[in-house]
N, C-alpha and C positions, 0 to 999 in steps of 0.2 A: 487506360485503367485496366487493372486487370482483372479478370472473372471472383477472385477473390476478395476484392476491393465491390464489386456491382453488388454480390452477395452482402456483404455487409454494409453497404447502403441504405438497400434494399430491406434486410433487417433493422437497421435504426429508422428508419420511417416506420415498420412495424410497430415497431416500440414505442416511440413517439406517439404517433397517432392512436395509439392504443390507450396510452397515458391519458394525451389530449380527449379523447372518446369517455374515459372513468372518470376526466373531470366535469366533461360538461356532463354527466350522467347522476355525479353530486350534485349541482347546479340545479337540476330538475327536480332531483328528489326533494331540496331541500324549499321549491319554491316559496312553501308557504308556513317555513320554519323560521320561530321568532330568533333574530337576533343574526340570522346567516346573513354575509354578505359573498357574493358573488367571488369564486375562482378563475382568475384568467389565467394562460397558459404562454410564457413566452419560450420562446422555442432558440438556439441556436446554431451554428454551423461548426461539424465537425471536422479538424482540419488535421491532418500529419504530416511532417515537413512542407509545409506551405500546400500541400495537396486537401483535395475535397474528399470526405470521409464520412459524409452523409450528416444527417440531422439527430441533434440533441435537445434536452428539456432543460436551456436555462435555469428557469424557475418557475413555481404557480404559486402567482402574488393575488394575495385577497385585496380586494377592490374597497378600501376605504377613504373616505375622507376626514380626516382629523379635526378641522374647521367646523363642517358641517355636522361629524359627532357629538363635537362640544356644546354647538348650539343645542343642537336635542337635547344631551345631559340639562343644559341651562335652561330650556324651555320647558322642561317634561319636571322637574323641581319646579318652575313657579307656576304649571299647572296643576300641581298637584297641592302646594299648600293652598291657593286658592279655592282648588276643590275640597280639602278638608275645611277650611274656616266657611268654606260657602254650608256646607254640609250641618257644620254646627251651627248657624245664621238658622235653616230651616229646621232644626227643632225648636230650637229657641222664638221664632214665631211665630210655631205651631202652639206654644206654651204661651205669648202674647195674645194672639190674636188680631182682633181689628183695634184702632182706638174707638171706634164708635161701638164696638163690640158692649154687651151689659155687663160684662164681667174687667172692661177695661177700669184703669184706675182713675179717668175723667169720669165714666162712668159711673164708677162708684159713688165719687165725691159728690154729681147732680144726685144719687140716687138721696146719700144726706140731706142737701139742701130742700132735696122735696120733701123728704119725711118730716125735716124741721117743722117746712112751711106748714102740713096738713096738720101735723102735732101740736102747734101753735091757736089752733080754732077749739080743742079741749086739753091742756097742755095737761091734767091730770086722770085724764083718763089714761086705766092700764093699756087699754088698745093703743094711743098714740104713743107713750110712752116704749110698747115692746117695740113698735116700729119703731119707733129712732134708734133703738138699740139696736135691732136686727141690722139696720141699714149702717153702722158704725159698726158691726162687727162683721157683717160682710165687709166691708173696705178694710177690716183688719188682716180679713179671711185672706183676701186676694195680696194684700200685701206678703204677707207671711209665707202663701203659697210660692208664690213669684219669684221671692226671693230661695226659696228652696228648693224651686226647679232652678234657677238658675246655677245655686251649691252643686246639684244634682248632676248639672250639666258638667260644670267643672270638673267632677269624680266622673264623670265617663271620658271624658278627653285625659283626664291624667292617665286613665286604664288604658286609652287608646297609646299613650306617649309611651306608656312600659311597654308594652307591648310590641312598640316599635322599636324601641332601644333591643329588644333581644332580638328581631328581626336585622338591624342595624350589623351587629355584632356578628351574627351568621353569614353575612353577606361580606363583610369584613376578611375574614378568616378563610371563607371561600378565595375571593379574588386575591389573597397573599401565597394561598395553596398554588391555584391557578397559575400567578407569577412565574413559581418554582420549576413547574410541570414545562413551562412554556419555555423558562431560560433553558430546561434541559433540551426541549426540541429544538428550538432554534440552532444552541450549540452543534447540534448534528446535522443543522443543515434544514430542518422542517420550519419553511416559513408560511406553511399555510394550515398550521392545524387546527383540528374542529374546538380544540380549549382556547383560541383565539376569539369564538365566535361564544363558546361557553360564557371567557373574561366578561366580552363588552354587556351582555345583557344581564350579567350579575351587578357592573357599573351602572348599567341603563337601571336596573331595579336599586342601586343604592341610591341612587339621585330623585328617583321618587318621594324619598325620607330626607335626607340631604343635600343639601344644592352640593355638588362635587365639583372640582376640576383634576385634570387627568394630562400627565406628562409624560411621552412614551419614550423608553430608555431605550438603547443601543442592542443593549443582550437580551430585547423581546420582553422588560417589564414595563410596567406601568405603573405609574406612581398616582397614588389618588391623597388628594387635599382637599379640604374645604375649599369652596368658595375664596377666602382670605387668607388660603395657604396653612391650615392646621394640618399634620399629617393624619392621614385614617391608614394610608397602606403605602410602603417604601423599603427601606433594609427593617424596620420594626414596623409593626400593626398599632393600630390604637383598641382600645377594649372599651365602651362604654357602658356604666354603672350610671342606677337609678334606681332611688328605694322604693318610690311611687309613695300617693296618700298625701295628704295637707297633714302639718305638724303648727297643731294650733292654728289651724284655719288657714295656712300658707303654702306653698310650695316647696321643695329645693331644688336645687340645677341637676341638670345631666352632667355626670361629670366625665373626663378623657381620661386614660391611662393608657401611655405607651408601653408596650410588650416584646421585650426580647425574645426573638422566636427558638432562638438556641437555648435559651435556660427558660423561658417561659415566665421569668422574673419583671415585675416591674422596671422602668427607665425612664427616671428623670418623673418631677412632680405632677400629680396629674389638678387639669385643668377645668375650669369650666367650661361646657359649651355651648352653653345656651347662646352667647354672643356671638358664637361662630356661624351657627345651622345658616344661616343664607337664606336657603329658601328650604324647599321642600314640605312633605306633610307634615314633618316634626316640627319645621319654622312654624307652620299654618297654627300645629295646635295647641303648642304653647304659646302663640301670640292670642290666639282663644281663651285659654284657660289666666293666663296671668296678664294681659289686655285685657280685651275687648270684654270679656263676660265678666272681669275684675271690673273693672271700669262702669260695667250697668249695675253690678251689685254695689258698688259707692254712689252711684247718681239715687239709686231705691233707697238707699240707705240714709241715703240725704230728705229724699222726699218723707221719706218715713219718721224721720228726725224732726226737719219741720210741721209735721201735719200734727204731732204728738206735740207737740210746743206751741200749736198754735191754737188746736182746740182747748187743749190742756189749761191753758193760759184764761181762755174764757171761762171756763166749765168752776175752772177756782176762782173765777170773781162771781158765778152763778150760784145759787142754792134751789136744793130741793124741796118740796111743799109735799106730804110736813118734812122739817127739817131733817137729816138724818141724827141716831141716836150716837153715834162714832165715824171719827175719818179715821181712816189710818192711810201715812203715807208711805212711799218709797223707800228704798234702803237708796241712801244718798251715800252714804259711804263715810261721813263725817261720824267722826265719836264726840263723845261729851265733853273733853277734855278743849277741842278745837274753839277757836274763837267763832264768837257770833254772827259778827260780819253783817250785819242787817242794819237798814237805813229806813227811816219814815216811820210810819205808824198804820196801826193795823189793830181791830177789834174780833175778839173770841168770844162768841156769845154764846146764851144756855137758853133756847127758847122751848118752848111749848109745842107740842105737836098739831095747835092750831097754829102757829107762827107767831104768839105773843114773848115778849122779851121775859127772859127770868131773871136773868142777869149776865151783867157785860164787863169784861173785864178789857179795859183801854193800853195798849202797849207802844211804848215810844221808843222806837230804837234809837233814835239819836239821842235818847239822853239816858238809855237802858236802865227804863221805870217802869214799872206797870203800877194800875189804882183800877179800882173795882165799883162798878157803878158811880161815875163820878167823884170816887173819895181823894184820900191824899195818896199822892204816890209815892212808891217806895222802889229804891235800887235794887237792882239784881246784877251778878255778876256779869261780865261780857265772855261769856260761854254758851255754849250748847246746853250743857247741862245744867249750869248756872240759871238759864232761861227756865227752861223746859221746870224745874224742881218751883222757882216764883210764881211758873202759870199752875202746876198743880196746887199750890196753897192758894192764889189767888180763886180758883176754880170752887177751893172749899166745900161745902154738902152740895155743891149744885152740879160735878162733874169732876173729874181726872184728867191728868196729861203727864205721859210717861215717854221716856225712850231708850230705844234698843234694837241693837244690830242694824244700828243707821237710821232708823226707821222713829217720826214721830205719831202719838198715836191721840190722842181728844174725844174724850166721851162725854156724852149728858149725867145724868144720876136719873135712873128711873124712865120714862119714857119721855124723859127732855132731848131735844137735840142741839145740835153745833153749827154753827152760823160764822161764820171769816168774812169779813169787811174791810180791806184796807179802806184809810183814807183818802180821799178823791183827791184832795188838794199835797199829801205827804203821802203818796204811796209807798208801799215798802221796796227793796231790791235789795238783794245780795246775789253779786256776781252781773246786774242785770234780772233778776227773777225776783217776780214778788213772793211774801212768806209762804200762802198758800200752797202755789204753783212747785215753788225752790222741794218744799219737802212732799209734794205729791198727795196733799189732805184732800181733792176732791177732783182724782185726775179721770178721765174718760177712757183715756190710750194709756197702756202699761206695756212696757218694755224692759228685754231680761238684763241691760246693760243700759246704761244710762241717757238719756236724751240731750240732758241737759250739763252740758259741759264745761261750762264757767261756772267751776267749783266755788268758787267765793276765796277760797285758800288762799292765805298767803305765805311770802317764803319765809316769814317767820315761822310761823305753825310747827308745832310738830307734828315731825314723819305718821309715825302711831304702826307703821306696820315692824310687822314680827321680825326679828333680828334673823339672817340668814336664809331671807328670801331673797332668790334671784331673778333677775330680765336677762332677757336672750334678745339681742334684734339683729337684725340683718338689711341693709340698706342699700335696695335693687335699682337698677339700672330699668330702661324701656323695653331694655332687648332682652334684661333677667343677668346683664352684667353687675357683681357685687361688689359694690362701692366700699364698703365698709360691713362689716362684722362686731359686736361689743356686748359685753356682760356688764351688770352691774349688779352688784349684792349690798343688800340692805345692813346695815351693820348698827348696834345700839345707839341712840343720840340722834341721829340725822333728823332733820330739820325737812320739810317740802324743800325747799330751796338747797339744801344739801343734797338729796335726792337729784333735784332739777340739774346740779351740777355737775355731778358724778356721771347725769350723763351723758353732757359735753364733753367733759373730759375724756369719759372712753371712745367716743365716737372719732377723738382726736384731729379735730376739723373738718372731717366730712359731712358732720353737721352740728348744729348748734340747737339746745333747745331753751325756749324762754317762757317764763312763767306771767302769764300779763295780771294788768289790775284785776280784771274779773276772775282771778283764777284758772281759766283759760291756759293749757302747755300746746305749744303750739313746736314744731320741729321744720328749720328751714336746713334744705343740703344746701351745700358749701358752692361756688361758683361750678368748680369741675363737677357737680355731680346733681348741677341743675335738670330736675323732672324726675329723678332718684325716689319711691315709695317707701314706705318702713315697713317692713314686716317684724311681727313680736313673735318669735318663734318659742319663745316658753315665757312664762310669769309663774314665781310659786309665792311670790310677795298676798302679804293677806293683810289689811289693815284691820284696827283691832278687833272688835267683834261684829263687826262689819260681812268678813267675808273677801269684800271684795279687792280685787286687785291696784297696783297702783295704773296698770295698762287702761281695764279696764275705768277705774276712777277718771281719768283723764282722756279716755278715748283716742289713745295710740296705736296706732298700726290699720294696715287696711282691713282689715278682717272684722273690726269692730262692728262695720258697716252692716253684714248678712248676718253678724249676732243681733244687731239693734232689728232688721227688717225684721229676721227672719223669726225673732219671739212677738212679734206684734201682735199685741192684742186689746181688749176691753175688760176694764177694770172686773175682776171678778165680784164685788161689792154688788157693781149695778146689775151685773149681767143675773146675779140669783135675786136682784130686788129693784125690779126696774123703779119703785117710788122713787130711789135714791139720785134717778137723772136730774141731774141739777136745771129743771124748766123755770128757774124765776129770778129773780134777784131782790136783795134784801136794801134795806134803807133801816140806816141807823144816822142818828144824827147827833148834836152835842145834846140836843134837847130829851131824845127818847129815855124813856126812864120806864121802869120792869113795868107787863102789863101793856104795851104798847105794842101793836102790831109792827114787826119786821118783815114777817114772809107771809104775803096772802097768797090764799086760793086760785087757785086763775090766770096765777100770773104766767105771761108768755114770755115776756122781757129776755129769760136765759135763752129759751127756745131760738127765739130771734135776733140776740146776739151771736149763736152759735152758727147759724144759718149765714152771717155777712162774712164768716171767717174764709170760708171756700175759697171766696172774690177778693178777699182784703187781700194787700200784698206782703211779703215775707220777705226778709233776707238769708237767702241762701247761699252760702261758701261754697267756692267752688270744688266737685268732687268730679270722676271720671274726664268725659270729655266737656262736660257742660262749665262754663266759668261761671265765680261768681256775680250772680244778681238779684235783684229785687223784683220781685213777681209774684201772681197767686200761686198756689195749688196747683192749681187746675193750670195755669200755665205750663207751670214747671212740667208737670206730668203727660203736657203734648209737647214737650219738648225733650222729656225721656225718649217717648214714644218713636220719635221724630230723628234722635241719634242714633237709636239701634235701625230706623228703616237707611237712615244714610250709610251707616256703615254697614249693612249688611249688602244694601244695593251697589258699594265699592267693589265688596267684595265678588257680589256676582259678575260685575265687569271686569275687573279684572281676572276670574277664571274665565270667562268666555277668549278674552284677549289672549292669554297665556296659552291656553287652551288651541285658540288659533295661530299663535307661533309655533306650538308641539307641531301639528298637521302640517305647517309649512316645512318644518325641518323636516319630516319624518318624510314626507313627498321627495323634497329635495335629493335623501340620502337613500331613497328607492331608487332613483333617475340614475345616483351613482351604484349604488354596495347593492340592490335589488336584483335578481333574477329577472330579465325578460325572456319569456319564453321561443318569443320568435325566433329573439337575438342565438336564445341557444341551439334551437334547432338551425338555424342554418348554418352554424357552425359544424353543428355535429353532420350535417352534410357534407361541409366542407372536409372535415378531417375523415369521414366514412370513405369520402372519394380517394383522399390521400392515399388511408390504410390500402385500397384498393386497387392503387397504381402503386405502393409499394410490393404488396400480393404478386403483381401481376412481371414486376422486376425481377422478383424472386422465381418465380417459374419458369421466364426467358433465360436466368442464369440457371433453373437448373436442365433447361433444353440446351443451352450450349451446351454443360459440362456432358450431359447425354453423350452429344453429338461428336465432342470429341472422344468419350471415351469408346466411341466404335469405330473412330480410323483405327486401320491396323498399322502396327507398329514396325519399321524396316529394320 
C-alpha cells in the first residue's frame, strides 16, 4: 500500500469515527427525550479495485420495532378511553354518592314511607301534612337534580369530544406534513432523521384519541388508519367536523372528510366515524356521553315514570279533608274533538268542607250516561268534549267542569269541594288508567312531559295536529352507527294511525312502528338494526291547543327520558296548600244520599295507602341496561344504583388492565428503540479509541512522508 493509500485510510477512520462519536453524542442528548429512539451506526469497508481503502458509514438506522410500536399505539388507545370513561364514572359518583347515603333515592323513598307513617297518627295536622310534602318533594328534588347533573355531565364530555376533534385534526395534518418532509429526506439518502422521531410521537399522541394502525411505506411514509382501516393520513388526509351541543336533547356524529392536499378540495363522500374510533379517548367518551350516561338517564327516567304512576295512582283514589274546592289536571294532550275511550264507572261529587255529600253526579262509561243524585240517566256524546260539556250541566249551581289546552279542570260553587270515587266493583280505565289518575285531577308528582303513555288513542282518531308540522329522527346504532335517517310532515286529514304510518313508511324497514290497544306507540328496529335507539332530532308538530308534540304525546325518542326526570316535581296546588294532601279516602255508596258523610276528619286510610306503594310492586319496561321487570321502587332504585357501580367498576378494571399493557409495551420498546446509557458510552470508547488509532496512522504517515522528503535526491 502506498503512503497515499495509509493517508487516506487513516483519514476515513477519521471521518468515520467522528460520524460514529456525533451519533452516539445524539443518543445521549436525547436520553430522556419523548419519542427518540436510539441511532445505530453501521459502518462498511471501502474498497477500489478489489483493494482495502479504509472504512465508510454504511448507514445510521434508527432502532425500531414495528410490532412492538403497534402494540403501544393499541395499548396507549385503550388506555386512554378507559381513562376518560373511568374519569367520567368519578364525577358521576361523586354526584351519586352512597345508596345508603340520605340524599340517595332508597333513601329518599324510606324518608316518605316514614313521614306517611308519623303523619298518619294526626293526618290533619299542618305540621304532618308539610312533612309529607317536604319528604315527597325532597325525592322530587334529588330526582330532578340527578338527572340534571347527569345532562350536565353529557355537555361536558361533548365539550371534551370538540375539543378533541380539533386536536385530532391538528395532529392529522402534522403527521401528513411530516410524510412529505421525510419522503424528501429519505430520497436523498437521510434515513435517520429527527422528523422520524417527530412522526411517531405525533402518531403516539393521535392514538391517545383514536385507536390507529400505521403501515410503513417504501419512500419513508406512513400510512395511518383507523383501527378497521378508515384512512386519517395516505396520498389524501381526512379532516374531521363536529358541530358539538345536543339538538333536541341528542347528539350527532363526528363526521370524516377526505382532503386533496393538492387543491385542498374535498374527495369522495364524507363518513361517519363514530363507528370507527376503535378505541381511544374519543371511543371512551362518546361511549359515555351516548351509552353509559344515556342509558342511566333512561333507567331515572324509568324510575321516575313509575314512581309518578304509582303514587299518582293512589293520591287520585285518596281525597283531602276538607275536600279541595278545584282539581285541575294535566295537559294530557287530547282535544275535545278526540274519542272518550273510558270504561267502568266513576262518581264526581260536591261535598261540604266538613266532608258532607252535596251532591253526586254518577257516570257510566260503558254506557256513556251520566244521572245526578240517583236520578234518570241521560246520554252524552262519546267525546272529550262531549263528556266534559254533560258533567258541567250535570254539576249545575253545585260546581263547573270545563276543558282546555288538554287539560280538565272541576270546581265546587262556593267553598264546596270535589271528591272522585270510581267504582270498586267497575273501575274506570282508558288506556289502562283510571279517570281520575288518566287526566291528573289529584296528582302528587307533575311532570313537564308525560308519564303516562297509553294514550287511550286510537288509529281511528284524528291526527288534530297543525298541518305542516315536521319529525326529524334518526335511528343509531351502539357504537352511534346510523341506521336509518326519516322525516315525516303532518299534512291536512291524517288520522293517529295515518301518522303511526307514515312513519313506517319513511323509516322504510329499518323500523316499524305500532300503535297498541291502549294507545301505547311503541317502535321496533328491523332484525339488521337489532339494539338501534331513536333519537327525534326535531318536532315542530303541535296538536291543537294542546301545545304539545306528537314525540312528546307518545314518548318517542331517548331524550323523553331526562325531560320526564329532569322536570320532576310536586304538584304546585299542594305544595302552596298542604290541606290539599289527599290523607283520606272517601266512601260513597249506592245508598249515600246528600247530607251524608264522605270524607271525615282523621282519616289516615290515604296516608297509609300511600305509604304501602314504596313496597308494592310495579312493572317496569325495560330502559338502559336494566330489562324489563316487576319490582318495588325501592328495588328498582338499588338496582339503578347497582348498574352504574358495575359498570363504572368495569370500567376501572379495564383501565388499570390497559393501562398495564401500555407499561409493558412501553418497557419492551425501551429495551429496543431506548437509549442506554452504559451501552452508549462504551461505545463512545470504543469509537474514541478508533478516532485515535486512526490520529495516530495519520501522524506515522505523516513522519514517513517527513522522512522521505529529506533523503537527498541523486
Amino acid at each position: 500500500m502506498s503512503l497515499n493509500g495509509i493517508v487516506a485510510t487513516a483519514l476515513s477512520a477519521l471521518q468515520t469515527n467522528s460520524a460514529a462519536l456525533n451519533v452516539i453524542s445524539n443518543n445521549v442528548a436525547n436520553i430522556n427525550t419523548q419519542g427518540y429512539a436510539q441511532r445505530t451506526i453501521n459502518e462498511q469497508t471501502l474498497t477500489a479495485g478489489g483493494q482495502l481503502e479504509g472504512v465508510d458509514i454504511a448507514d445510521v438506522q434508527r432502532v425500531v420495532n414495528q410490532f412492538l410500536q403497534q402494540e403501544q399505539l393499541y395499548a396507549g388507545a385503550g388506555s386512554s378511553q378507559y381513562s376518560a370513561q373511568t374519569n367520567v364514572y368519578s364525577q358521576l359518583n361523586a354526584v351519586l354518592g352512597q345508596p345508603s347515603d340520605s340524599t340517595s333515592l332508597s333513601s329518599q323513598l324510606d324518608a316518605i314511607s316514614t313521614a306517611l307513617g308519623s303523619a298518619s297518627l294526626s293526618p290533619n295536622a299542618s305540621a304532618s301534612q308539610q312533612s309529607v310534602l317536604s319528604a315527597f318533594q325532597q325525592t322530587a328534588s334529588t330526582i330532578s337534580n340527578l338527572s340534571t347533573q347527569i345532562t350536565g355531565l353529557q355537555g361536558q364530555v361533548d365539550q371534551q369530544i370538540s375539543s378533541s376533534v380539533g386536536t385530532v385534526n391538528g395532529l392529522i395534518s402534522q403527521i401528513y406534513s411530516l410524510n412529505q418532509q421525510i419522503q424528501t429526506a429519505s430520497a436523498s439518502g437521510d434515513t435517520s432523521s429527527g422528523l422520524l422521531d417527530q412522526r411517531d410521537l405525533a402518531i403516539q399522541n393521535l392514538s391517545q384519541l383514536i385507536g390507529v394502525h400505521i403501515s410503513q411505506q417504501s419512500n419513508g411514509d406512513v400510512s395511518v388508519s383507523t383501527e378497521d382501516g378508515v384512512n386519517l393520513v395516505g396520498s389524501t388526509y381526512a379532516q374531521l367536523s363536529y358541530s358539538g351541543g345536543a339538538s333536541n336533547g341528542s347528539y350527532g356524529p363526528i363526521t370524516l372528510q377526505n382532503i386533496n392536499p393538492v387543491t385542498s378540495a374535498a374527495t369522495g363522500p364524507a363518513q361517519n366515524l363514530d363507528p370507527h374510533l376503535g378505541s381511544g379517548s374519543l371511543e371512551g367518551l362518546v361511549q359515555m356521553r351516548d351509552g353509559s350516561l344515556a342509558n342511566f338517564q333512561q333507567e331515572l327516567g324509568r324510575f321516575a315514570q313509575q314512581t309518578a304512576n304509582a303514587y299518582n295512582a293512589q293520591s287520585n283514589a285518596n281525597t283531602a279533608y276538607p275536600p279541595p274546592q278545584s282539581l285541575t289536571g294535566r295537559d294530557t294532550g287530547l282535544v275535545s274533538t278526540d274519542s272518550l275511550g273510558f270504561t267502568g264507572q266513576t262518581t264526581i261529587a260536591v261535598a261540604s268542607q266538613s266532608g258532607s255529600l252535596v251532591s253526586q253526579v254518577n257516570v257510566d262509561f260503558d254506557t256513556d250516561t251520566i244521572s245526578v243524585d240517583g236520578g234518570a240517566a241521560t246520554s252524552f256524546g262519546n267525546t272529550v268534549g262531549g263528556f266534559v260539556s254533560a258533567l258541567n250541566s250535570a254539576l249545575g249551581s253545585n260546581g263547573t267542569a270545563s276543558f282546555a289546552n288538554g287539560a280538565l279542570s272541576i270546581s265546587g260553587s262556593g267553598t264546596n269541594g270535589i271528591v272522585v270515587e270510581d267504582n270498586a266493583s267497575d273501575p274506570t280505565s282508558r288506556g289502562g288508567t283510571a279517570f281520575s289518575q288518566f287526566f291528573g285531577l289529584n296528582d302528587i308528582f307533575q311532570t313537564a312531559t308525560p308519564s303516562i303513555l297509553a294514550t287511550g288513542l286510537s288509529a281511528s282518531d284524528a291526527g288534530g295536529f297543525t298541518s305542516g308540522g315536521t319529525m326529524s329522527f334518526t335511528l343509531k346504532g351502539p357504537n352511534g352507527e346510523i341506521g336509518k335517517q326519516a322525516s315525516v310532515t303532518v299534512t291536512p286529514g291524517m288520522s293517529i294511525g295515518d301518522i303511526v304510518s307514515s312513519l313506517s313508511t319513511a323509516f322504510g324497514g329499518a323500523a316499524t312502528f305500532t300503535l297498541g290497544s291502549n294507545g301505547a306507540l311503541s317502535m321496533t328496529p328491523s332484525a339488521a338494526n337489532t339494539g338501534y335507539q331513536l333519537d327525534v332530532t326535531n318536532d315542530t308538530t303541535s296538536r291543537g291547543d294542546t301545545g304539545m308534540s306528537f314525540t312528546t304525546l307518545f314518548g318517542l325518542g331517548q331524550q323523553q327520558a331526562a325531560a320526564l326526570a329532569g322536570s320532576f316535581s310536586v304538584n304546585a296546588a299542594m305544595t302552596s296548600n298542604p290541606a290539599e294532601l289527599p290523607v283520606g279516602q272517601s266512601s260513597i255508596t249506592a245508598t249515600t244520599v246528600a247530607g251524608d258523610q264522605i270524607v271525615g276528619a282523621g282519616d289516615s286510610s290515604g296516608l297509609l295507602a300511600l305509604q304501602a306503594v314504596n313496597t308494592s310492586n310495579q312493572s317496569f319496561a325495560a330502559a338502559g341496561n336494566l330489562p324489563a321487570a316487576t319490582m318495588s321502587l325501592d328495588d328498582y332504585a338499588g338496582d339503578f344504583y347497582q348498574d352504574i357501580a358495575t359498570q363504572s367498576q368495569a370500567a376501572q378494571t379495564n383501565s388499570t388492565t390497559q393501562s398495564d399493557r401500555l407499561t409493558e409495551a412501553q418497557s419492551q420498546i425501551s429495551q429496543v428503540s431506548g437509549v442506554n446509557l452504559d451501552q452508549q458510552l462504551s461505545q463512545m470508547v470504543t469509537y474514541q479509541q478508533a478516532y485515535s488509532a486512526g490520529a495516530r496512522i495519520l501522524q506515522t504517515a505523516q513522519a514517513l512522508y517527513d522522512t522521505l522528503l529529506q533523503i537527498p535526491s541523486t
